[in-house]
C-alpha angles and dihedrals in degrees: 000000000000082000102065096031090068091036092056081048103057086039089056086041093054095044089054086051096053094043090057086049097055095041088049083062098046089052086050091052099042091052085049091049091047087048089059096036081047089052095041092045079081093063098034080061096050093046092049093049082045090053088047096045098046092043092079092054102045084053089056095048097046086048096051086041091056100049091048080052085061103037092049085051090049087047094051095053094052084049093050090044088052094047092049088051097046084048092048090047098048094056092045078060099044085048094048090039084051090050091047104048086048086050092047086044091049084044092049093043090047088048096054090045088054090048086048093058105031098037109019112043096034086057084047099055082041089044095044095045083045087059082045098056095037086054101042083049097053085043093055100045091034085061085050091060093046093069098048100037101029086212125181108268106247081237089081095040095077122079 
């Protein structure tokens, strides 16, 4: 029983030894670890001066940014309001220019009625009455040479 005795107790011995070890080593890591936290803790300082410093400003871009988002919004509505309106008006135009053009065209047709009637069939009845009265005077003096001549009637001149 000595035996194991003394064997439990160089096992425990050697466990104990291997556990300060281990732990010699953790301590060396962590101080190399705290030499680097402790260089670094330089530049941790500068990046957060630089992050104070800059929030302001993104705030104040994001803010501006979001105000010219508005105001272009706003912008385009006013542009889409006047568009609507030009549109609305052009076709307003193109419906008054239509009426107008079929008004002119009625005009232009009534006119020519009226100049028919005014101008054109009164010189026709003139001009007809003018082609009675030229015709009634050759007949008449054609008759009248006819008698004096005794001519052949243009009736018989034609084959």
């Amino acid at each position: 029983m000595e035996a194991l005795l003394i064997t439990f107790i160089a096992v425990t011995s050697a466990a104990v030894v291997l556990q300060t070890l281990i732990l010699a080593g953790m301590y060396a890591s962590t101080r190399k670890m705290v030499e680097r936290m402790n260089a670094l803790l330089p530049l941790v300082e500068k990046v957060r001066g630089v992050v104070d410093e800059s929030t302001p400003k993104i705030q104040t871009l994001v803010s501006n940014l979001s105000e010219t988002a508005e105001m272009v919004r706003a912008q385009a509505g006013k542009v889409d309001e006047a568009m609507t309106e030009i549109l609305d008006i052009a076709r307003t135009q193109a419906g008054n220019a239509g009426e107008l053009a079929a008004r002119t065209m009625e005009r232009v047709d009534m006119t020519a009625a009226a100049v028919q009637r005014t101008v054109t069939s009164p010189a026709r009845h003139l001009t007809a009455m003018m082609d009675g009265v030229a015709a009634g005077f050759t007949e008449f003096m054609g008759r009248r040479k006819e008698k004096r001549s005794r001519t052949v009637p243009k009736e018989d001149m034609f084959i």
